[in-house]
C-alpha positions in Angstrom: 70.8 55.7 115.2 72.2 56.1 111.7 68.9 55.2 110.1 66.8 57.6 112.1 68.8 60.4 111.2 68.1 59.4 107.3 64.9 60.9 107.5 65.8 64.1 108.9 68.9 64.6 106.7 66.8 64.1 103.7 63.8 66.4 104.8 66.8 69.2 105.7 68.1 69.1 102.3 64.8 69.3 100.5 63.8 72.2 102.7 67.2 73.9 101.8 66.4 73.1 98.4 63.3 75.0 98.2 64.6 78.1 100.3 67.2 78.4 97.8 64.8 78.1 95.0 62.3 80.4 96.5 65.4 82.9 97.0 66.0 83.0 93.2 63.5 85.3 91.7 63.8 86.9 88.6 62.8 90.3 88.5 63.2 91.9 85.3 62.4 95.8 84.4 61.9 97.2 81.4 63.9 99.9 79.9 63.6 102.8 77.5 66.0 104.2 75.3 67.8 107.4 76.2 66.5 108.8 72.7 63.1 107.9 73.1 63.1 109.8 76.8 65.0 112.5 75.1 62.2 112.7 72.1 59.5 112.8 74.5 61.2 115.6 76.3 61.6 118.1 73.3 58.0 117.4 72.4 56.6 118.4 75.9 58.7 121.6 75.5 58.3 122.3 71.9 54.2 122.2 72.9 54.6 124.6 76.1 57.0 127.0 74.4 56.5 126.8 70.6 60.0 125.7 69.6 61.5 122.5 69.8 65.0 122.6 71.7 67.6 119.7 70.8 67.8 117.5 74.0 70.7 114.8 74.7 69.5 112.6 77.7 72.8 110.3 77.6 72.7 106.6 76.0 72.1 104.1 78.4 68.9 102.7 78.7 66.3 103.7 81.4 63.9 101.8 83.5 60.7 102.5 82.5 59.5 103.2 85.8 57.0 105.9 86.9 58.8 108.7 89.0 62.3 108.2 87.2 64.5 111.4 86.6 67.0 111.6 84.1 69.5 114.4 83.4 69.6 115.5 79.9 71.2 118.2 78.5 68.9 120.9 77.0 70.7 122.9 73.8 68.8 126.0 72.5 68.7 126.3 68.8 68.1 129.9 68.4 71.2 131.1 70.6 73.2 127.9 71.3 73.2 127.7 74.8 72.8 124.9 76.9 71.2 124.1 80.2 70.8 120.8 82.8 66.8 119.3 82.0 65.5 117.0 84.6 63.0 114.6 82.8 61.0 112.5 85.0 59.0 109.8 83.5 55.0 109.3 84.0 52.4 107.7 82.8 54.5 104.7 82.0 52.1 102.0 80.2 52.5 99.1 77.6 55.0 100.5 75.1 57.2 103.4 74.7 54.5 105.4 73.0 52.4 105.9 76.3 55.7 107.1 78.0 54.6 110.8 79.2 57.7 113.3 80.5 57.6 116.6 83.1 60.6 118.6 82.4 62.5 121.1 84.6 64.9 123.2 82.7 67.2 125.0 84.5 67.0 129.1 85.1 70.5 129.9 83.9 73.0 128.7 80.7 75.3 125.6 81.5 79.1 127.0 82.6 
């Protein structure tokens, strides 16, 4: 009885073997830096409103993923103030420089 269950034992374990390996994928996601988001913000607002606001999106990375949103902080050069900016990323391609931002800046001044 022993050596028939040989067989079995060994076909268990190399079937647990490859469920485990199998279990293990790597995913990896890119990132972009929190500048880079942040530069591509003031540029989209600097085009639809003619001046280019200072824009702080943090300094972690962010995964470069279609549909992200990042808060970033919007400051105003010509009086100061500051306001919450959602940037959500688009067009993500290849490499940073096809990274294309909408931006939502909020209606009134940050407390």
């Amino acid at each position: 009885m022993l050596a028939s269950l040989r067989p079995a034992t060994a076909a268990l374990a190399v079937a647990l073997g490859l469920a485990a390996l199998t279990g293990c994928s790597v995913s990896v996601t890119k990132t972009v830096s929190a500048d880079t988001v942040a530069e591509k913000a003031a540029d989209a607002l600097e085009q639809e409103v003619g001046q280019r606001p200072e824009m702080d999106c943090g300094d972690d990375d962010i995964d470069f993923v279609a549909g992200t949103e990042v808060d970033c902080i919007l400051s105003d050069p010509s009086t100061g103030s500051t306001f919450d900016a959602a940037v959500t990323l688009e067009n993500v391609g290849g490499d940073d420089d096809e990274l294309g931002v909408s931006v939502r800046v909020a209606q009134t001044p940050r407390g």
